[in-house]
C-alpha positions as CSV (number, residue, x, y, z in Angstrom):
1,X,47.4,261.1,124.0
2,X,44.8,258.8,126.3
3,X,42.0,261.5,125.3
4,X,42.6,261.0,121.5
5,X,42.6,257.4,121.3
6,X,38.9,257.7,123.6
7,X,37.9,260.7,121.2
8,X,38.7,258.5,117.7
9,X,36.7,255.3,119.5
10,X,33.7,257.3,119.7
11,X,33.5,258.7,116.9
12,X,33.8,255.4,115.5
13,X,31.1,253.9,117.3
14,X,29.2,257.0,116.3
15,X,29.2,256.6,112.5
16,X,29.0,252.5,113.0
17,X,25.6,253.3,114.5
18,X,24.3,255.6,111.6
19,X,25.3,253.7,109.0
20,X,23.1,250.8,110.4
21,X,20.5,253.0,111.2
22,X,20.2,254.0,107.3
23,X,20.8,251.1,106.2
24,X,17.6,249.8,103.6
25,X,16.6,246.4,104.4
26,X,15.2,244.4,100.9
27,X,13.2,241.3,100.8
28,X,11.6,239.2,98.0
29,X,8.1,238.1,98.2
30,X,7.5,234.7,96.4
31,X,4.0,233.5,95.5
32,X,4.0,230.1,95.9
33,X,0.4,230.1,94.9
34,X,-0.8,228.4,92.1
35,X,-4.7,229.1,90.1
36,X,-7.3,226.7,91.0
37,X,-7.7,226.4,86.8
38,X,-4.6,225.4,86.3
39,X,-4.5,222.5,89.2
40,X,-7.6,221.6,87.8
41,X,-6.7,221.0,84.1
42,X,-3.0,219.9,84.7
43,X,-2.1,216.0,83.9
44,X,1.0,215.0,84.0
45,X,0.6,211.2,81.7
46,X,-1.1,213.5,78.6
47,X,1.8,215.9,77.7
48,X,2.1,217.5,74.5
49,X,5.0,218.5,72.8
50,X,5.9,221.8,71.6
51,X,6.4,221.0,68.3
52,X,5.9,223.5,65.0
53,X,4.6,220.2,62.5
54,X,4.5,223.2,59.8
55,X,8.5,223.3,60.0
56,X,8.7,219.7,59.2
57,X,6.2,220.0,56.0
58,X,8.7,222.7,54.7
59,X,12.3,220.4,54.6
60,X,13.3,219.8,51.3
61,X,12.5,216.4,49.9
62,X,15.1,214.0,49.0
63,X,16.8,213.5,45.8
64,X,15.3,210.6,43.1
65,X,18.4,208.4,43.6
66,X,18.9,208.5,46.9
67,X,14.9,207.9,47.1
68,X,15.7,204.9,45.0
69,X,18.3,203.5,47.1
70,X,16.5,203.4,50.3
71,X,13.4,201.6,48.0
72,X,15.7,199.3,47.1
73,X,17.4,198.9,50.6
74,X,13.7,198.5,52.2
75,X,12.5,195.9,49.8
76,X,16.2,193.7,49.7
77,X,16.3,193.9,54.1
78,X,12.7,193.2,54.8
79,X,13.2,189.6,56.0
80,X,17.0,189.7,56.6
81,X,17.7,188.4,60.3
82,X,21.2,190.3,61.1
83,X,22.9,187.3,63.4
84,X,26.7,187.4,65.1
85,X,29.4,185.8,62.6
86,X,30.0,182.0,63.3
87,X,33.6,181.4,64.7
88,X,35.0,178.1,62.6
89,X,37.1,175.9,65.0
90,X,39.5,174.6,63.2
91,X,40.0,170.6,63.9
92,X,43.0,168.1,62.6
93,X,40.4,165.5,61.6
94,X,37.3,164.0,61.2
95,X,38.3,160.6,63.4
96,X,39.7,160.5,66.5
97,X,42.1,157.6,68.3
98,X,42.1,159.0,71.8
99,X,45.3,158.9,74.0
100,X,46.1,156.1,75.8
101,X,44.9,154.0,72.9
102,X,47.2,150.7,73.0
103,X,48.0,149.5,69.1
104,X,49.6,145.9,68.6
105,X,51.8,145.8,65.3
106,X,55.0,143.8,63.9
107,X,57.9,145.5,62.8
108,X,58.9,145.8,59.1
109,X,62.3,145.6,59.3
110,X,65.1,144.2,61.9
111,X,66.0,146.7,65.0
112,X,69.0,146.3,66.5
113,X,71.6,148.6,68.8
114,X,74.2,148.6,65.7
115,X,71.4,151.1,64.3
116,X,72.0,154.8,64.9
117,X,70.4,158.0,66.6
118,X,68.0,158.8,63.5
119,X,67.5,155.4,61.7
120,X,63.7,155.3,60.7
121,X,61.6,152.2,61.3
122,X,58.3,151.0,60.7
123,X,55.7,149.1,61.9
124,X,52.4,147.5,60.5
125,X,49.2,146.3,62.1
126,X,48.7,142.4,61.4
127,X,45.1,142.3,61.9
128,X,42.1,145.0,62.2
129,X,42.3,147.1,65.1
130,X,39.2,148.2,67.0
131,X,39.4,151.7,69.4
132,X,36.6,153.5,71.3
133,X,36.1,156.1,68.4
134,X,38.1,154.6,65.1
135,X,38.7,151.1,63.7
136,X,42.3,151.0,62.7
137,X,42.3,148.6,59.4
138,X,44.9,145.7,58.7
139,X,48.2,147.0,57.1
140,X,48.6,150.5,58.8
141,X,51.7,152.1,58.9
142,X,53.5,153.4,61.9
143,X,56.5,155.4,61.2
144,X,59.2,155.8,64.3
145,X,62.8,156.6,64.8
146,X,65.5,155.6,66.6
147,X,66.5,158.7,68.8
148,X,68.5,157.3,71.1
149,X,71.3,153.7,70.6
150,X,74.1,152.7,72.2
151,X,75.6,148.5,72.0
152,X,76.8,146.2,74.8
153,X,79.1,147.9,77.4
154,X,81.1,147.2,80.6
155,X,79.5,145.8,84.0
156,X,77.8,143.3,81.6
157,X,75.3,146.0,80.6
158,X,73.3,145.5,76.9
159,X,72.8,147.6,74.9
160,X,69.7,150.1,74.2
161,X,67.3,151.2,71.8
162,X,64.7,153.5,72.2
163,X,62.1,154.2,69.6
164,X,59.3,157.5,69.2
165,X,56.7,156.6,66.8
166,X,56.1,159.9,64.6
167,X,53.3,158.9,62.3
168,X,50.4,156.7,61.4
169,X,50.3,156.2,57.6
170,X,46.5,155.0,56.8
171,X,43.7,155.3,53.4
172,X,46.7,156.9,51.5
173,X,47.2,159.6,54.3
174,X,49.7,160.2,56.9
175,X,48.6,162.0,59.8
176,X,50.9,163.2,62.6
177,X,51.4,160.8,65.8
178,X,52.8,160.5,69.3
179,X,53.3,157.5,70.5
180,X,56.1,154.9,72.3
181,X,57.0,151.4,72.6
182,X,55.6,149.4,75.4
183,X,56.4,145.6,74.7
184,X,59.2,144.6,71.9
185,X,59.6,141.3,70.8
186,X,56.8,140.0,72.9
187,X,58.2,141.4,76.5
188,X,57.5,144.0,78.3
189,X,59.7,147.2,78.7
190,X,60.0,149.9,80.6
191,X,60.1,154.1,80.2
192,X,60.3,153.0,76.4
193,X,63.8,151.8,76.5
194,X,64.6,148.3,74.4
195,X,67.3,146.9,76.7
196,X,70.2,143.9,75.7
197,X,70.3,141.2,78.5
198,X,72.5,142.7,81.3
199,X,74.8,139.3,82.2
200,X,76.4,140.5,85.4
201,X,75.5,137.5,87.6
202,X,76.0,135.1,84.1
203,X,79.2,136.5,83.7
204,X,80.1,136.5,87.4
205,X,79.2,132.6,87.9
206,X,80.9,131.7,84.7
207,X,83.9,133.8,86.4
208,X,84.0,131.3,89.0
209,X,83.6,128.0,87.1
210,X,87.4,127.3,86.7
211,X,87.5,127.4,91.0
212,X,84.6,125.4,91.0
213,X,86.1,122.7,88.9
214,X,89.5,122.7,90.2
215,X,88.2,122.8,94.0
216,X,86.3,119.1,92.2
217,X,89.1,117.7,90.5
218,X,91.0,118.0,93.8
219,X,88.6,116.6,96.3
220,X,88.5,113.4,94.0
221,X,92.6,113.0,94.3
222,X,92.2,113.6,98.0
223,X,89.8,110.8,98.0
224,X,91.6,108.3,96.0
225,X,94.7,109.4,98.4
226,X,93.1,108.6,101.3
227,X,91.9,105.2,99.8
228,X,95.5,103.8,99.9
229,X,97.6,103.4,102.8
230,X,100.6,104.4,101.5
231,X,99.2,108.0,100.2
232,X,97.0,108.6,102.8
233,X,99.3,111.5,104.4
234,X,99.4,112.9,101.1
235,X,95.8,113.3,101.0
236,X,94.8,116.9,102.6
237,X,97.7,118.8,100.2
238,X,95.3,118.5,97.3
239,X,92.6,119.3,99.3
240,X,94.1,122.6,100.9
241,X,95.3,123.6,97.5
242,X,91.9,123.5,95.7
243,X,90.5,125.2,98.7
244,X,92.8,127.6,98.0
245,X,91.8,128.1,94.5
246,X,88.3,128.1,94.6
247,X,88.3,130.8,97.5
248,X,90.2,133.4,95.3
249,X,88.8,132.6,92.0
250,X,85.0,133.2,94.3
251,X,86.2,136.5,95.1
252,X,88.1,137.4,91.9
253,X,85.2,136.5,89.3
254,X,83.1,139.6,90.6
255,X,86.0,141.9,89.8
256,X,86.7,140.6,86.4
257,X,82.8,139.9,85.6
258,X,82.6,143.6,85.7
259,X,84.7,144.6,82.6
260,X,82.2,142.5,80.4
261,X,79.8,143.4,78.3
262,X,76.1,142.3,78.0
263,X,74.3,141.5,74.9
264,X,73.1,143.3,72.3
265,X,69.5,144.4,71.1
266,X,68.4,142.3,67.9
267,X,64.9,141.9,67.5
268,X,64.1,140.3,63.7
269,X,61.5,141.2,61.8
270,X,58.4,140.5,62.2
271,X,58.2,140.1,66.1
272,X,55.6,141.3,68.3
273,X,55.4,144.8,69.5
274,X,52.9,147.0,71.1
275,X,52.5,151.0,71.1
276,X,50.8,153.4,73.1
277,X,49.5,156.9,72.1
278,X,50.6,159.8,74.3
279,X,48.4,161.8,72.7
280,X,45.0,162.1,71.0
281,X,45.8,161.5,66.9
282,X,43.2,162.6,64.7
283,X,42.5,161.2,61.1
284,X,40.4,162.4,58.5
C-alpha cells in the first residue's frame, strides 16, 4: 500500500514538471515611441475640431412662421433687462405713532363702576398732539372698553374699573389700536386698574369715635366730681367706666371696619386722563 501512494506522488511530480516545461510563455511589446514629426508639429492651445461643416449646410431650413416669430422675438427682447420679481411688503399705514407714545385726552362720557364688563367709552384729545413720527390733531377719537368692573366691597375696598383702548378714530378713518390707561381723573394708577378709595383705616377710626367720646365725656364728670368735696369718692367710677369703653370699642372698630365697603369709581366727564400705546399704531 506504502509503494502505491510513493508510485502515484511521482508520477505526479512527473507530469507537473512537463506541463511547465511546455508551457508557451507570451509577452506584449509596446512602443512607447513617438515620430520626431509628430512631436514636432503637435500643439496642444490650436486644436481643431473634427467637424463635417458640409452636414450643417445640408439641415433643412426653418419654416416662414416660425422664421417670423424668432424676427419678431429678436427685435421686441433686444433691450429688455430680465430682473428678479419685486416682493411688495405689505404695511398698515403710511404714519406711524410708535409704542410707548403717551396721548393726553378727556373722556366723553362719565365712567363709573356701576358700568359693566363691555360698556364702550371714548375719549378725545383737547389740544394738538405732537409724537416723534405723527402729529395727532385736536378732536381725535379713542375708542375703549370696559372689560373688567366690579363696585365697592367688604374690608372697605372700592370699586374697579379697568379700561383697553381699541381704536383711534382720526381724518374720517379708524385704524386699529392698543393702548391702556395710565392716569384717570388727573391721578395716577397702576397695572391699568381705576380703583374707588379703599377706607379701611377711615372706617376703622370712625369705628372708634363713639369710645373716644365717651372715654371724654367721662373724664369731664370725673373732674367736676373731684371738684366737690362731697363727690369726690365718686370721682374714679366714671373714670374706670369710660376706660372701659374706650378700650373695647379700640379693639372692636377693626373688626367691624372690616365688613364695610369703600367707595365707588365715578369719574365725570370731561376729567383728565392719559393713555399709553402698547404697541406701534399705524395710520394712513
Amino acid at each position: 500500500m506504502k509503494n502505491q501512494k510513493s508510485l502515484l506522488r511521482i508520477v505526479t511530480i512527473t507530469l507537473f514538471v512537463q506541463i511547465l516545461c511546455t508551457w508557451h510563455a507570451f509577452a506584449f511589446d509596446l512602443d512607447m515611441t513617438v515620430e520626431d514629426d509628430i512631436r514636432k508639429n503637435y500643439n496642444s492651445s490650436k486644436l481643431v475640431k473634427d467637424t463635417n461643416t458640409d452636414e450643417l449646410d445640408e439641415l433643412p431650413e426653418l419654416p416662414d412662421k416660425l422664421k417670423q416669430q424668432k424676427t419678431e422675438y429678436s427685435a421686441n427682447n433686444k433691450n429688455t433687462v430680465v430682473s428678479a420679481p419685486k416682493i411688495q411688503i405689505y404695511e398698515k399705514g403710511s404714519k406711524k405713532i410708535v409704542k410707548g407714545t403717551s396721548v393726553d385726552v378727556v373722556n366723553s362720557t362719565k365712567i363709573s363702576d356701576w358700568q359693566t364688563k363691555g360698556t364702550v367709552v371714548k375719549f378725545k384729545t383737547p389740544s394738538v398732539v405732537y409724537t416723534k413720527r405723527y402729529t395727532i390733531p385736536a378732536g381725535t377719537v379713542f375708542t375703549g372698553e370696559i372689560v373688567e368692573s366690579h363696585q365697592p366691597q367688604v374690608s372697605c375696598n372700592g370699586g374697579l374699573v379697568v379700561i383697553k383702548v381699541r381704536s383711534i378714530t382720526v381724518n374720517s378713518g379708524t385704524y386699529q389700536l392698543n393702548a391702556y390707561v395710565t392716569r384717570a381723573d388727573g391721578k395716577i394708577i397702576f397695572l391699568n386698574n381705576i380703583k374707588g378709595e379703599r377706607t379701611y383705616l377711615k372706617t376703622m377710626w370712625k369705628k372708634g369715635n363713639w369710645g373716644r367720646s365717651l372715654f371724654g365725656r367721662m373724664m369731664t364728670l370725673t373732674i367736676n366730681l373731684g371738684g366737690e368735696g362731697s363727690t369726690v369718692l365718686l370721682s374714679p367710677f366714671p373714670f374706670l367706666y369710660g376706660t372701659l369703653c374706650f378700650g373695647a370699642n379700640t379693639l372692636v372698630s377693626p373688626i367691624t371696619a372690616f365688613f364695610q365697603k369703600g367707595k365707588h369709581v365715578s369719574i365725570p366727564a370731561g376729567s383728565r386722563f392719559k393713555i399709553k400705546l402698547l404697541e406701534d399704531a399705524y395710520i394712513d
